[in-house]
N, C-alpha and C positions, 0 to 999 in steps of 0.2 A: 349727160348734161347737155344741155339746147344751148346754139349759140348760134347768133343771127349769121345770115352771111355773111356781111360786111366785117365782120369781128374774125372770120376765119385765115387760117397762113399761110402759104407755102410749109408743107413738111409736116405737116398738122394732119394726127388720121381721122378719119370723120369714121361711124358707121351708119348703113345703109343698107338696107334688107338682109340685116344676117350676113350682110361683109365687111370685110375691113376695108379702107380705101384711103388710099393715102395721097394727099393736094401735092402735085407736081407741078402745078403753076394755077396762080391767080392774078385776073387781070378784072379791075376795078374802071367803071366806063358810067360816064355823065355825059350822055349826048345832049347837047341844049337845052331844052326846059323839061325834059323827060327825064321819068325814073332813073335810078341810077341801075345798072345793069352789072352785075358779077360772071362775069364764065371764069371754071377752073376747069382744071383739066386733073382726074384722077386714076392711080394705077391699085387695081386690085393686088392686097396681100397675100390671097391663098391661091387667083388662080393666074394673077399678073397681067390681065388683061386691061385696057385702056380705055379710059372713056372721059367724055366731056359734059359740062352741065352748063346752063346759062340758070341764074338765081334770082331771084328779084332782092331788092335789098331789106325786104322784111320775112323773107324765108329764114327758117328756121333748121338746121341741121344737130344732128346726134354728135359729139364728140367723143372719141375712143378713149375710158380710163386708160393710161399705161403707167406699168411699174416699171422701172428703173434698178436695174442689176448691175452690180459689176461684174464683169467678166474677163478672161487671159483667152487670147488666140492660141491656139495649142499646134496645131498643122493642120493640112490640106489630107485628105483621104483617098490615098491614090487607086482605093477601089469603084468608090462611088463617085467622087472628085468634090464629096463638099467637104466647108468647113466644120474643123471638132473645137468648140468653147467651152469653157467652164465656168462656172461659176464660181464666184472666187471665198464665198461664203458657205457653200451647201457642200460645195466641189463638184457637185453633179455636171457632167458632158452632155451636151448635147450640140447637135448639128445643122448649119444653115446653106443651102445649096446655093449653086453657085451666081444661079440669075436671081438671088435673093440680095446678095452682097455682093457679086462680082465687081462693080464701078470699085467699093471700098479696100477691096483687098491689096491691092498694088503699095497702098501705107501701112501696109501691117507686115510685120517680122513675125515670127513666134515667138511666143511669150510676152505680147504688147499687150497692155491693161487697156481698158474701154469700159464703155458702158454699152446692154441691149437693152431696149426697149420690148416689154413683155403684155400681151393681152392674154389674163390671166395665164394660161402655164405657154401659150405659145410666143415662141420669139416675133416679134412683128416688124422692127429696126436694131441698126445696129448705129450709136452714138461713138465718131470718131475722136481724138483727141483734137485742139482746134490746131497743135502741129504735128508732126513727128521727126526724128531725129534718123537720118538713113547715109547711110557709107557711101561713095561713088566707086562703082566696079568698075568701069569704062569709061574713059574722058581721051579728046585728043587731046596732043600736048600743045601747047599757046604757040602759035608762029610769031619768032622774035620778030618788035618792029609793028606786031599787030595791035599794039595796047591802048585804042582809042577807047575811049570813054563810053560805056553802054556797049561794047561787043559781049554775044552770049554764045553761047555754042551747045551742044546738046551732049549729056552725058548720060548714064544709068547706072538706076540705083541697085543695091542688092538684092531687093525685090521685082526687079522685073522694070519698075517704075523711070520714064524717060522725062529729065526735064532740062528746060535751059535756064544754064547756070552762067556768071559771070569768068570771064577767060581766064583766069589766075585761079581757080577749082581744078584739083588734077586728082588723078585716082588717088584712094586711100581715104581720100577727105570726109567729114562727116558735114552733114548740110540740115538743114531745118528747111521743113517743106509744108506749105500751108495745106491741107486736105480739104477747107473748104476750095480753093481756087489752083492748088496742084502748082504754086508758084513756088519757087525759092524763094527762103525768107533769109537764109544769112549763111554765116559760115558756125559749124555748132562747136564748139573746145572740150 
């Protein structure tokens, strides 16, 4: 399906000679009385290399059908080191390496439900929930006396995942953590 450039996203996969490529950033530009100008910057799916385009704003680009799967994280494969998912409807396993998802993995437990994005049988993304819910292993304890308003302090989660949380969060707690912005969103019950 053709969609001009002006109409393209961030996160959005285009294809282009027989690859996948997926809009890491778009930056939309009207210098004075001149054309409007588009650069995005795109990272290849299969071989993860980078690149940048300038567009003119009646260019035309290819958009990637994708299917949408649910999926459960299963564990990390400590032979090869990537991830094993399933599908939550076929059951079928299969595998995404680590510089494929590595940024996403820090919010994921085993056994976390998601969605991947598939071009035709190949996995191509993987669709986070927009929070998730994580234990704190590691917290200092609050220094009586230090309870001003907006002190944060840094804790980690069960996953590996480091973030700053409000001073009165102490181990054990469970936290709601935004995955697009990696922030603390509250305390979870």
């Amino acid at each position: 399906m053709g969609v001009r450039a002006t109409e393209i996203r961030k996160g959005q996969v285009i294809e282009m000679n027989g690859d996948l490529l997926v809009v890491t950033e778009y930056e939309h530009k009207t210098p004075g009385n001149l054309r409007a100008i588009i650069n995005i910057k795109t990272k290849s799916l299969t071989t993860g290399a980078a690149a940048a385009m300038r567009l003119g704003s009646s260019d035309v680009l290819e958009v990637a059908y994708l299917d949408k799967k649910k999926a459960e994280y299963l564990y990390k494969d400590s032979g090869s080191g990537n991830f094993v998912f399933m599908d939550t409807e076929s059951y079928e396993q299969f595998e995404l390496s680590q510089e494929f998802v590595g940024d996403k993995m820090p919010y994921l437990k085993e056994n976390t439900q998601l969605e991947v994005s598939f071009h035709g049988t190949t996995p191509v993304g993987v669709v986070l929930p927009a929070q998730v819910i994580l234990e704190v292993t590691e917290a200092e304890e609050a220094v009586k006396g230090n309870t001003t308003s907006g002190v944060k302090k840094e804790v980690t989660l069960e996953t590996g995942l480091q973030i700053k949380v409000p001073i009165h969060i102490s181990r054990g707690d469970k936290v709601k953590v935004s995955t697009e912005t990696g922030e603390f969103q509250g305390r979870a019950s």
